[in-house]
Every structure is written in structure tokens, then in C-alpha cells.
Wavefront OBJ file of the C-alpha trace (Angstrom):
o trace
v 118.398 -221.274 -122.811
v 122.018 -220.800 -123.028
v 124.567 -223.461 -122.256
v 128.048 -222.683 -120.336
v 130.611 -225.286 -119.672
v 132.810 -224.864 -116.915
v 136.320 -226.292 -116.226
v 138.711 -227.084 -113.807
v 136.526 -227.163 -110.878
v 138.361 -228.402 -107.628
v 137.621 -231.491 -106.281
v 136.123 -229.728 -102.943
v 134.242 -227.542 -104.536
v 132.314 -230.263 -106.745
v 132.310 -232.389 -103.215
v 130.066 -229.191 -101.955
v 127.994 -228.248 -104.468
v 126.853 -232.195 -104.729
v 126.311 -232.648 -101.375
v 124.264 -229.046 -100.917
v 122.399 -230.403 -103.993
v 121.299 -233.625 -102.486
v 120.327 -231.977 -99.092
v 118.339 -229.460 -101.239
v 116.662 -232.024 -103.480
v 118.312 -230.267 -106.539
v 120.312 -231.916 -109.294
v 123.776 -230.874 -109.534
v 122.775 -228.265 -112.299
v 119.808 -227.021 -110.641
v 121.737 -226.485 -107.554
v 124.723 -224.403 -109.163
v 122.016 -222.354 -110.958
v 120.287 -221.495 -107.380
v 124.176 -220.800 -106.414
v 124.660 -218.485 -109.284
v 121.323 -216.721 -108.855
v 122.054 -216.208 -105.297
v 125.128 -214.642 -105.800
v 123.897 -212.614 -108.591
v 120.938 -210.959 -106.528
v 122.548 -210.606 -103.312
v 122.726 -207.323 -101.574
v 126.237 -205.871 -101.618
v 127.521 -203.986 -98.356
v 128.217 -200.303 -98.683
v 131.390 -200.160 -96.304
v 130.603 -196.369 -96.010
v 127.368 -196.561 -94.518
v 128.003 -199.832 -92.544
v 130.930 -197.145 -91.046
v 128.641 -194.214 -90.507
v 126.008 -196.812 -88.645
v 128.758 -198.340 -86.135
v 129.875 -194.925 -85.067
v 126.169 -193.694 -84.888
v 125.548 -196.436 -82.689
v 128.812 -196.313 -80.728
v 128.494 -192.361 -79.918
v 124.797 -193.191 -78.813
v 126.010 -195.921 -76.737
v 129.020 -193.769 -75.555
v 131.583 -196.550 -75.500
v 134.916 -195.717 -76.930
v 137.178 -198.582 -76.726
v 140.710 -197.744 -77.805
v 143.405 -200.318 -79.727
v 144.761 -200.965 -76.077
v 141.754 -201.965 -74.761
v 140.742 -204.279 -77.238
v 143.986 -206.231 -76.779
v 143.525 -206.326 -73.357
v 140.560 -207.746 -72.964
v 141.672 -210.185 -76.469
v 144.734 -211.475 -74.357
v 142.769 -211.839 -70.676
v 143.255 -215.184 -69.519
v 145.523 -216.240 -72.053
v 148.133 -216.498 -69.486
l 1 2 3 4 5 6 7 8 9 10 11 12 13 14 15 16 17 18 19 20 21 22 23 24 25 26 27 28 29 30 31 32 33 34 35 36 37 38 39 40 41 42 43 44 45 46 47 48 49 50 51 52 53 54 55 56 57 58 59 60 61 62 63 64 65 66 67 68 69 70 71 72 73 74 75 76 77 78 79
């Protein structure tokens, strides 16, 4: 197995990682490997497709909301 140091970690970060290790029953080590691995094999969103789906499922729906109405209904009661 290969060994990696790493440096200058900020305080919160170390704060996290300990305290998602102790409520996973990990040591500190095990638990940034799980992070890493996670990250590593995680599914990366196509913005294309995700695009293509919302207007697939916005023409079937047949709502077309415009920049106006979307701040309208944002700023409704804000009064």
C-alpha cells in the first residue's frame, strides 16, 4: 500500500472528518479513505442530458414559466 501525507488541512475540515469518523465507527484514516473512494466512484452529472430531461418533462407537463413569473411568485409575500 502506498502512503500519502497531506498538509495544511483546515481546522474545520479535520473537525468533520473526525467527527463523521466517530459516528461511522471508522478511524480517522479509514474514514478519509471511504471519503476519497466516494468521491472517486461517484457518478458525475452530464449537464446536457440533465437539460434535455427538464425540458422533456416540462413540454410533457406543458408548463412554461417565464423569468417574470418566477420572480413573482419568489417575491410573493415578501412585502
Amino acid at each position: 500500500m502506498s502512503t500519502i501525507t497531506i498538509k495544511d488541512i483546515p481546522p474545520a475540515m479535520h473537525r468533520t472528518l473526525k467527527a463523521q469518523a466517530k459516528a461511522h465507527g471508522r478511524s480517522l484514516n479509514k474514514e478519509v479513505l471511504a471519503t476519497l473512494e466516494n468521491s472517486l466512484h461517484s457518478t458525475r452529472l452530464d449537464a446536457g442530458s440533465t437539460l434535455l430531461r427538464a425540458r422533456t418533462v416540462r413540454e410533457t407537463m406543458g408548463i412554461y414559466l417565464t423569468e417574470t413569473d418566477l420572480a413573482s411568485r419568489k417575491n410573493e409575500g415578501r412585502r
